[in-house]
C-alpha positions, 0 to 999 in steps of 0.5 A: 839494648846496650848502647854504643860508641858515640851515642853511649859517650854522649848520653854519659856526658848528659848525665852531667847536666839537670834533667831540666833545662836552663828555660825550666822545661824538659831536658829531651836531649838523651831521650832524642839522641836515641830515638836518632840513633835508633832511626839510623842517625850517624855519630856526626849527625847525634855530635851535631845535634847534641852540639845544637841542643847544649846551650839549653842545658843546665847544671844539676843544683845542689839540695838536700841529701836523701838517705833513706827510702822514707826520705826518698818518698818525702822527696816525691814533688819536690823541685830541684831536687834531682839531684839528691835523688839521683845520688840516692837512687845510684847507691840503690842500683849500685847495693840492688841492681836496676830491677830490683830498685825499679820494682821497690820504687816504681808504684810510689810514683805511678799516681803522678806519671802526668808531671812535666807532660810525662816527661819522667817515666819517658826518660826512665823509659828510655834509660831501661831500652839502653839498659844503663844503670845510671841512666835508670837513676837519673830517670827514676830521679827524675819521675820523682822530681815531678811527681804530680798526683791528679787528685785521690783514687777512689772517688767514682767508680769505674766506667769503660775500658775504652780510653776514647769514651773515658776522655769524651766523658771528660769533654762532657764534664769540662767547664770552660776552656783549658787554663793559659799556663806557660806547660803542659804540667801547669795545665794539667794540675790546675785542670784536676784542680777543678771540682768538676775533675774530681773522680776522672781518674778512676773512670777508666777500667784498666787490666792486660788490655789497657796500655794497647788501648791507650796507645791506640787512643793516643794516636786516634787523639793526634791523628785527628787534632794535631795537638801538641798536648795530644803528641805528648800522649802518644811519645812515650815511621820514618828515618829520614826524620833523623834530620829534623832538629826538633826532638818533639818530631824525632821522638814521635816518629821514633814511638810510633815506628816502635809501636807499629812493629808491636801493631801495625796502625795506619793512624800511627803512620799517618801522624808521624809521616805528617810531623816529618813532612812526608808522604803517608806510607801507603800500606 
């Protein structure tokens, strides 16, 4: 979906900025200002948020020029530089166009989809809905960024094809409580740390089914937690949520609104009608 008037001047004028704010957290601002417009946001209401949202933004810091794709596979992890990246990954777009460099991109950095909360392939997400090349760039420079592997593959075997029994076998295994780290990518990089955490990721079958199951899984997680950690595996409804100003809510609301016209789920409704603070639908 092609983006337009307001929305499409506001993302453009993100692209300025560094895709992690001036706290060192996730930049969300282009991931809400279409998750609002989407749900039916006036172009006062993104100005405003936008306005709202600016002074936790950061300019893009310079780094080391990245010319080729071995550069660019050395560069995976590689903080601060976004940048770089995304110069290098708009010549690709500009030479290949965005399938083509999606594709040839794309598989080297699946094993570290977990860096920054997810945060990387949800932008790139988003940059592929508004179908802009430059966006896409940013969202691939991004993913590189904070690309964060959870330990080698190959380790264990294979074990269920359902997400919730993978996920209780790790509260199995799990030794103490969840380390305190001021993110979630801290925490989830000290977690696969552990011994304890050796083989997890291989536990899960995946093939065609998967990514469903996963989405159902993420909701049921939520929906019975109320977890902030667990709302991150689920973004990735209702439009008076375009009124709230925190992009946490906004972007839940708009994800569980899409993946409920793809399967309609009460548990999808529920979680997100109670983070907008209204009534469950009743269907």
């Amino acid at each position: 979906m092609t983006d337009h008037g307001a929305l499409a001047t506001l993302l453009d004028d993100e692209l300025a900025c560094d895709a992690t704010t001036s706290d060192r957290l996730s930049n969300h601002l282009p991931m809400a200002l279409v998750a609002l417009s989407r749900l039916g946001a006036t172009d006062d209401r993104l100005a405003g948020f936008a306005a709202r949202y600016q002074h936790r933004l950061a300019p893009i810091p310079s780094s080391e020029p990245i010319a080729t794709f071995d550069e660019w596979l050395a560069a995976r992890g590689r903080d601060g530089a976004y940048g770089a990246l995304r110069e290098y990954l708009e010549r690709c777009v500009a030479a290949d166009g965005v399938d083509a460099t999606v594709r040839r991109h794309l598989p080297h950095l699946i094993d570290g989809l977990s860096g920054a909360a997810f945060h990387g392939i949800i932008r790139l997400a988003y940059a592929l809905d508004a179908a802009s090349g430059p966006r896409v760039a940013a969202g691939l420079a991004y993913l590189t960024e904070v690309h964060q592997p959870l330990g080698p593959r190959g380790v264990d075997v294979p074990r269920t094809e359902d997400p919730v029994v993978a996920l209780a076998a790790v509260a199995e295994r799990a030794s103490g409580g969840a380390p305190r780290t001021r993110t979630i990518g801290e925490r989830l990089r000290l977690v696969a740390a552990q011994p304890t955490f050796t083989g997890v990721a291989d536990w899960l079958a995946t093939d065609e089914t998967t990514p469903s199951r996963l989405c159902a899984a993420a909701a049921a997680l939520y929906a019975a937690t109320d977890d902030f950690i667990a709302l991150h595996g689920l973004t990735g409804s209702h439009a008076a949520a375009t009124t709230s100003d925190d992009e946490h809510v906004v972007k839940l609301v708009y994800t569980a609104r899409t993946l409920d016209e793809r399967r309609p789920d009460p548990l999808l409704r529920a979680a997100a009608s109670r983070q907008a603070g209204l009534a469950p639908d009743p269907r």
